[in-house]
FIKOLZA-1660 file (N, C-alpha, C; in steps of 0.1 Angstrom, whole numbers, plus 5000, padded with zeros to 4 digits):
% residues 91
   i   px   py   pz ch aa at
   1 3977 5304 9823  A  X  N
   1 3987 5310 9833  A  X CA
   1 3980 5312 9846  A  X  C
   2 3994 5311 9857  A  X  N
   2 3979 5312 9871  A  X CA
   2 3982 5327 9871  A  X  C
   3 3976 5333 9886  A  X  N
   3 3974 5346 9889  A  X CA
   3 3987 5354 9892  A  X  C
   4 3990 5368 9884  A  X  N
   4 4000 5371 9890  A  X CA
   4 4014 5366 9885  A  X  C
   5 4015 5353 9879  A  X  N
   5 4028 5348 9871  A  X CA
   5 4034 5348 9862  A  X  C
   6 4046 5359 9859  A  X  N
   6 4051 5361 9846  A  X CA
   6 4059 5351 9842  A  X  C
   7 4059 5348 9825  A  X  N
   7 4067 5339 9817  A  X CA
   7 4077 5346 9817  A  X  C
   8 4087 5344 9822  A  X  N
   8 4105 5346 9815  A  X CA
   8 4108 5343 9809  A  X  C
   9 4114 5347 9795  A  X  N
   9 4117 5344 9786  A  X CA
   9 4137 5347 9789  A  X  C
  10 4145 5334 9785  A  X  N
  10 4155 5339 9783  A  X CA
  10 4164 5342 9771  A  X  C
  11 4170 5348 9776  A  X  N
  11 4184 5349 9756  A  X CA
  11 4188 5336 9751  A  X  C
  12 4185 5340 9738  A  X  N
  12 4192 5327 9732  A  X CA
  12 4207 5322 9738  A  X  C
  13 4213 5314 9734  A  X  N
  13 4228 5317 9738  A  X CA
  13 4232 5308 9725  A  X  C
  14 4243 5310 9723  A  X  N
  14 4252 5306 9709  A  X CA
  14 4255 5291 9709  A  X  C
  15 4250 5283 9702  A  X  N
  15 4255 5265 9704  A  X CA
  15 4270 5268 9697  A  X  C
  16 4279 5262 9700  A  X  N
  16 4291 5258 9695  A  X CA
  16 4292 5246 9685  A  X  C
  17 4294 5245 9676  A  X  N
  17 4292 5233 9666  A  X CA
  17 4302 5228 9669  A  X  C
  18 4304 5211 9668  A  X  N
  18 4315 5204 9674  A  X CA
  18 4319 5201 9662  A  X  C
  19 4333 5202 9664  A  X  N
  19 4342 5200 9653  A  X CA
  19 4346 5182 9653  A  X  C
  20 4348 5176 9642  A  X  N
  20 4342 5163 9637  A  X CA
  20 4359 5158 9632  A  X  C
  21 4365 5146 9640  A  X  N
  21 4374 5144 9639  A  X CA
  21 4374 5133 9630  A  X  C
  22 4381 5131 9620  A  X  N
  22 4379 5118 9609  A  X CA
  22 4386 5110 9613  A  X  C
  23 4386 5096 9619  A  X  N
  23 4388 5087 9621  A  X CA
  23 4393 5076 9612  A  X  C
  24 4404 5070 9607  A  X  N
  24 4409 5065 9601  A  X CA
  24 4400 5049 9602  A  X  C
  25 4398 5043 9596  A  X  N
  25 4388 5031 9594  A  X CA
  25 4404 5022 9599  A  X  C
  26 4406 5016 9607  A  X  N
  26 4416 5004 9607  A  X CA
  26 4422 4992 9603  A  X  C
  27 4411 4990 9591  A  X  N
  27 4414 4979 9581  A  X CA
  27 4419 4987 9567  A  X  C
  28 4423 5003 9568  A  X  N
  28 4426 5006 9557  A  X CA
  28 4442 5008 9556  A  X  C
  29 4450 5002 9547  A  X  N
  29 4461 4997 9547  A  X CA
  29 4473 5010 9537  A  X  C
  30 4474 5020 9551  A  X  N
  30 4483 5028 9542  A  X CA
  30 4471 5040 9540  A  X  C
  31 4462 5046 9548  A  X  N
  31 4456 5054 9541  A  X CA
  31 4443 5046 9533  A  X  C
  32 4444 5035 9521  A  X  N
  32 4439 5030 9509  A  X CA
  32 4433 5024 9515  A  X  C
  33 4416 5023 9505  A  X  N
  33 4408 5011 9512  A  X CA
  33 4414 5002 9502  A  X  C
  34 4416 4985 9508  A  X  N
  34 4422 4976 9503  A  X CA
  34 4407 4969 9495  A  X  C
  35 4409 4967 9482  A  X  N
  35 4399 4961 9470  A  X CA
  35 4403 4949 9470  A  X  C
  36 4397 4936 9467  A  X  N
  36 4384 4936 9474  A  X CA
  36 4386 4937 9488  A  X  C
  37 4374 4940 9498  A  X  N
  37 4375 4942 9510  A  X CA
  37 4375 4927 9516  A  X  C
  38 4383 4927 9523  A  X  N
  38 4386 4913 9528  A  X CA
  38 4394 4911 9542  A  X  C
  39 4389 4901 9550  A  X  N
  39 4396 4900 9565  A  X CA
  39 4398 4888 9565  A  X  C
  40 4406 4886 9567  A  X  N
  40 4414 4872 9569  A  X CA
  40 4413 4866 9581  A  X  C
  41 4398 4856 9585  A  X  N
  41 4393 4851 9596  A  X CA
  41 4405 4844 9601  A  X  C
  42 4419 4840 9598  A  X  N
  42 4430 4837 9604  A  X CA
  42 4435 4843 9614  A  X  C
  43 4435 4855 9612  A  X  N
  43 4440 4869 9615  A  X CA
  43 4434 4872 9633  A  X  C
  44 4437 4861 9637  A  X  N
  44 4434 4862 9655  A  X CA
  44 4435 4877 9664  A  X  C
  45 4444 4884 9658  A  X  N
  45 4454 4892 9670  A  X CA
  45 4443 4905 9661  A  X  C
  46 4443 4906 9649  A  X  N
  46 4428 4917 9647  A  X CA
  46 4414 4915 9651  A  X  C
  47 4408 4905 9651  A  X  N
  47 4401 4899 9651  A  X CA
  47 4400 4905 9668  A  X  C
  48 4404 4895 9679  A  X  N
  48 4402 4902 9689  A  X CA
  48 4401 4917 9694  A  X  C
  49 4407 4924 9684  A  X  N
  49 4408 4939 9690  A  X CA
  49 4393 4943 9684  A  X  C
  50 4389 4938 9677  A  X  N
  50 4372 4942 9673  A  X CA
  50 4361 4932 9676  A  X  C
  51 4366 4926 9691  A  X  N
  51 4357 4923 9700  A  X CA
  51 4356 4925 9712  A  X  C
  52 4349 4926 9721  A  X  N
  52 4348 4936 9732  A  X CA
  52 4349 4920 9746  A  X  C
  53 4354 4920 9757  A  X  N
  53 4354 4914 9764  A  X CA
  53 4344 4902 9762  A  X  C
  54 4330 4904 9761  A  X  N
  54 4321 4894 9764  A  X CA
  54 4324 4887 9752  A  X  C
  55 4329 4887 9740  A  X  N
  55 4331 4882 9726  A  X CA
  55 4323 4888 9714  A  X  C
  56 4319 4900 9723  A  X  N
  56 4307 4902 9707  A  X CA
  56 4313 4913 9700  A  X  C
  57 4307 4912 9691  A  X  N
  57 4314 4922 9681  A  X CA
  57 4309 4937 9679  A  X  C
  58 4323 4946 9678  A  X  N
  58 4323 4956 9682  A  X CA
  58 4315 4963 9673  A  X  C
  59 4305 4972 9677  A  X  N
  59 4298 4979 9665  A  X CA
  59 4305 4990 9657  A  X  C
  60 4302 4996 9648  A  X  N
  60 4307 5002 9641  A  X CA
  60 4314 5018 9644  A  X  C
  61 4303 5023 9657  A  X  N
  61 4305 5039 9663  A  X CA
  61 4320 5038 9671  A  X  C
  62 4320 5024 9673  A  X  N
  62 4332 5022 9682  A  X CA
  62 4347 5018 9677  A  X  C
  63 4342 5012 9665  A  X  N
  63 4356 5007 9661  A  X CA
  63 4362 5016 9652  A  X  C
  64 4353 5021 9646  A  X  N
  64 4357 5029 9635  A  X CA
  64 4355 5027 9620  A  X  C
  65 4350 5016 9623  A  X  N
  65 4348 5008 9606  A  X CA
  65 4342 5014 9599  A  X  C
  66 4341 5015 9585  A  X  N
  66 4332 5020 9574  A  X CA
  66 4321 5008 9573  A  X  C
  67 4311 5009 9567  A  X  N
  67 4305 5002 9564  A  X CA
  67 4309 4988 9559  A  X  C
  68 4315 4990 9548  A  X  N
  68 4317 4977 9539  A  X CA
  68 4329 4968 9546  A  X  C
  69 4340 4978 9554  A  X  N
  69 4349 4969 9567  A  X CA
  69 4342 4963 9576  A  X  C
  70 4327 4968 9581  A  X  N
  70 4323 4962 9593  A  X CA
  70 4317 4951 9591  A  X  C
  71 4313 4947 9574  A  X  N
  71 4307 4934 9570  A  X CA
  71 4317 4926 9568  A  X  C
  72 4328 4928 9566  A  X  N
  72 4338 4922 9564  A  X CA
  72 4342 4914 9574  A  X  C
  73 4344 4924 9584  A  X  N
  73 4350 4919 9601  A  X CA
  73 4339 4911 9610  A  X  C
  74 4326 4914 9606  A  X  N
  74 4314 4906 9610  A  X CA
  74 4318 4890 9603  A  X  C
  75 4318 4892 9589  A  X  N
  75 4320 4877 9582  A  X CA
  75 4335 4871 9589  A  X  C
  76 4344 4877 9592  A  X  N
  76 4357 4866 9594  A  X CA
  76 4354 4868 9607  A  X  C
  77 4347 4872 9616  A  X  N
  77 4347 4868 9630  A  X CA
  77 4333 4857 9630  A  X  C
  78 4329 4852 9623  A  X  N
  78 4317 4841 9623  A  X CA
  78 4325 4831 9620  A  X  C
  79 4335 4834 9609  A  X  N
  79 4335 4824 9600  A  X CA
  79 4345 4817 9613  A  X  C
  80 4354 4822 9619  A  X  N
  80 4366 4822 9626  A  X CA
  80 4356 4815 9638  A  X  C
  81 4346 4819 9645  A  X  N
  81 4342 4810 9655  A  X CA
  81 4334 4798 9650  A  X  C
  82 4332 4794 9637  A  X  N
  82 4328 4783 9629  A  X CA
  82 4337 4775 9630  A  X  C
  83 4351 4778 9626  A  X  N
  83 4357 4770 9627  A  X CA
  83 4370 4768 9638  A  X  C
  84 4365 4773 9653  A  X  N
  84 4370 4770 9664  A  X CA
  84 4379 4780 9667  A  X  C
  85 4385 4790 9660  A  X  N
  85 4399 4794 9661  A  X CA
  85 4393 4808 9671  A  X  C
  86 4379 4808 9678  A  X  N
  86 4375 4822 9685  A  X CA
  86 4359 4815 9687  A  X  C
  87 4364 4821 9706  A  X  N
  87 4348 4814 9713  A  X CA
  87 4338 4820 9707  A  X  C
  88 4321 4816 9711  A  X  N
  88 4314 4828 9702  A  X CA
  88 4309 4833 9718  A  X  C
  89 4313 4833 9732  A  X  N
  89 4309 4837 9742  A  X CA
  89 4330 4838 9751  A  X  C
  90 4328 4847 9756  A  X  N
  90 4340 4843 9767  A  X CA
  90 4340 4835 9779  A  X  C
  91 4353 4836 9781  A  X  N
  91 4355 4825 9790  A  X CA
  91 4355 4831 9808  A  X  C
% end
């Protein structure tokens, strides 16, 4: 410490815990996750809503997916630009 300079210590202050809003996963049909989990790389008009302008696919914080939907929507958006029906870059 230099000469003459006191440490101020302040009051704690109270953190607010943020309250945690559950997000419905969007491939869940009715509430129910649909068995087997499956996306139907036909399915154009979903398919773009879980890709982001440049064509890439939207990560999980953002779309909402659970885990086992986000591998799902990964596999029919590959499979879907395999076979032409979705650019794998925009236009």
């Amino acid at each position: 410490m230099a000469f003459g300079k006191k440490r101020i210590r302040r009051a704690p202050t109270k953190r607010r815990n943020k309250v945690k809003t559950v997000r419905q996963d969007p491939l869940y049909v009715d509430g129910v996750k649909p068995t087997p989990m499956y996306v139907d790389y036909k399915d154009i008009e979903l398919l773009t809503k879980l890709t982001n302008r440049h064509g890439r696919i939207v990560s999980r914080r953002k779309s909402g997916c659970h885990a086992s939907s986000q591998h799902a929507v990964a596999t029919a958006i590959k499979r879907a630009r395999f076979m032409a029906l979705m650019p794998y870059i925009a236009d």
